[in-house]
C-alpha positions as CSV (number, residue, x, y, z in Angstrom):
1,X,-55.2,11.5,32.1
2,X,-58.8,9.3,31.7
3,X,-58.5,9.7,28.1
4,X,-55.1,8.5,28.0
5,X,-55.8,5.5,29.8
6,X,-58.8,4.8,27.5
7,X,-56.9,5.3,24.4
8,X,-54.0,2.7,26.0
9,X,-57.1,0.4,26.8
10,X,-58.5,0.5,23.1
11,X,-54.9,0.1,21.5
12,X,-54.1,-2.9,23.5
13,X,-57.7,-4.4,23.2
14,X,-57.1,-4.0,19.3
15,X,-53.7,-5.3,19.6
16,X,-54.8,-8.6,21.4
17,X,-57.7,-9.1,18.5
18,X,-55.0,-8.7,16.0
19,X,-53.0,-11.1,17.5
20,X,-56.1,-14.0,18.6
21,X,-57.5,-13.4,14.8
22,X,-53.8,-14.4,13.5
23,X,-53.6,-17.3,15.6
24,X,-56.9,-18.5,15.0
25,X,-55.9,-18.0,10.8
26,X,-52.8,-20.2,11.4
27,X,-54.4,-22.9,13.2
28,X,-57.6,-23.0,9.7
29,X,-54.7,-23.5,7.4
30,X,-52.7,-26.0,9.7
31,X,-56.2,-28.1,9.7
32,X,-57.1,-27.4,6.5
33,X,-53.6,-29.4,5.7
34,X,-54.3,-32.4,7.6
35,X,-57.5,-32.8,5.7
36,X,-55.8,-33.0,3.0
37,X,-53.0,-35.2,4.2
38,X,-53.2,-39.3,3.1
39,X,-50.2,-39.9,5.5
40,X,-50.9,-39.2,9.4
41,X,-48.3,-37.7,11.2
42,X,-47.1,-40.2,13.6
43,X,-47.0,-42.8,10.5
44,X,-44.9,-40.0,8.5
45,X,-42.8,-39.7,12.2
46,X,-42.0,-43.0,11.5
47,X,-41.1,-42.9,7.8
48,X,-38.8,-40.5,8.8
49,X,-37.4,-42.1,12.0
50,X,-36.2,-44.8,9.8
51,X,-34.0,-42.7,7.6
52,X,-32.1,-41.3,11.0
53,X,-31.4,-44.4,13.0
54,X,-31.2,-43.1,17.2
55,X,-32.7,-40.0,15.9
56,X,-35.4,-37.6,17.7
57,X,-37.5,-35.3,16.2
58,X,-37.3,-31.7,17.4
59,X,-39.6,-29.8,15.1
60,X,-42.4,-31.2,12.6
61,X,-44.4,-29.1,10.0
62,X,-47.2,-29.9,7.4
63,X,-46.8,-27.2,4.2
64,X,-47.3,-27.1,0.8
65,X,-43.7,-26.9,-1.0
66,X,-43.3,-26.7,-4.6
67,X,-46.9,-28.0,-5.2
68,X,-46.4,-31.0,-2.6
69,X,-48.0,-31.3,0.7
70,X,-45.5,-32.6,2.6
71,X,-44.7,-33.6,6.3
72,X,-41.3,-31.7,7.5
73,X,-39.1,-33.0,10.6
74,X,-36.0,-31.6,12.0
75,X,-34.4,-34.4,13.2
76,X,-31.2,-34.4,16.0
77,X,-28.9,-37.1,16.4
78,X,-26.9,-37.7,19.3
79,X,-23.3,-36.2,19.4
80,X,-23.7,-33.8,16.9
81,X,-25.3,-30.0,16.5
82,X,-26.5,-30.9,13.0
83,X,-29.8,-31.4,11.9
84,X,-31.3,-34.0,10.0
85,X,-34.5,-32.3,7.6
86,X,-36.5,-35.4,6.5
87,X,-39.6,-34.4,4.2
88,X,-42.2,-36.9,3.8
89,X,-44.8,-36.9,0.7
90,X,-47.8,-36.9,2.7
91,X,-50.3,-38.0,0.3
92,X,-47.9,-41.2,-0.5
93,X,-45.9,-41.3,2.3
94,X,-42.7,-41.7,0.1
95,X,-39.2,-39.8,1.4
96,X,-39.1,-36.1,-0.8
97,X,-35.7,-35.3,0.5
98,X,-33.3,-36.1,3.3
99,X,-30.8,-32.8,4.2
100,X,-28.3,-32.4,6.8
101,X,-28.1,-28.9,7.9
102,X,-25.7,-27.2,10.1
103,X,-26.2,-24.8,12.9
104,X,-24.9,-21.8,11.0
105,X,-27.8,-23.0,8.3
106,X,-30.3,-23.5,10.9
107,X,-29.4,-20.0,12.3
108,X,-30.3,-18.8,8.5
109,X,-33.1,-20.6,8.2
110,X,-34.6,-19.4,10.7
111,X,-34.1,-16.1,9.9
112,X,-35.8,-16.3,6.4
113,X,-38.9,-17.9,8.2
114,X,-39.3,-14.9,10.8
115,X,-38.8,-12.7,7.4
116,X,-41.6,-14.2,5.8
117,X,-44.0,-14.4,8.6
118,X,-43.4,-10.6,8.6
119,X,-44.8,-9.9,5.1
């Protein structure tokens, strides 16, 4: 029984150092990102305010994507379920793309993001 306990103590000590040591390696890139960036966030918020009048912005993201560093919001609008995705070049602060997604493509994208965080 005291080994058993042990070995449960060990495996969820290891477990929690996996998961601190992941955390911590997100939050290097994220900064590592933002050095990089020209733009600052709340002046690419704005940027992308302006393209989605009455719009608030639910979820932001700084990634690389197709060899741009870019700011991403998902942006909701009153009276509707859709999303506004506005991307904002953040080394020139110039609109990349604006898409409207739907909840079923929301649902999806979603999914492929927890698929590759999984690899």
């Amino acid at each position: 029984m005291k080994i058993k306990n042990i070995v449960c103590s060990i495996l969820t000590l290891s477990l929690c150092a996996a998961g601190l040591t992941a955390c911590v390696t997100e939050r290097h890139k994220e900064s590592r990102l933002e050095a990089e960036a020209k733009v600052s966030k709340a002046d690419a918020e704005q940027i992308a305010l302006a393209k989605v009048p009455g719009g608030r912005i639910k979820e932001a993201e700084l990634e690389k994507e197709k060899g741009k560093l870019i700011w991403s919001f998902d942006i909701s609008t009153p009276d509707t379920r859709d999303i506004t995705e506005v991307q904002v070049d953040a080394i020139t602060g110039a609109i990349v793309a604006v898409e409207k997604e739907t909840p079923a493509q929301q649902k999806k994208e979603k999914k492929e993001k927890e698929d590759d965080e999984k690899k």
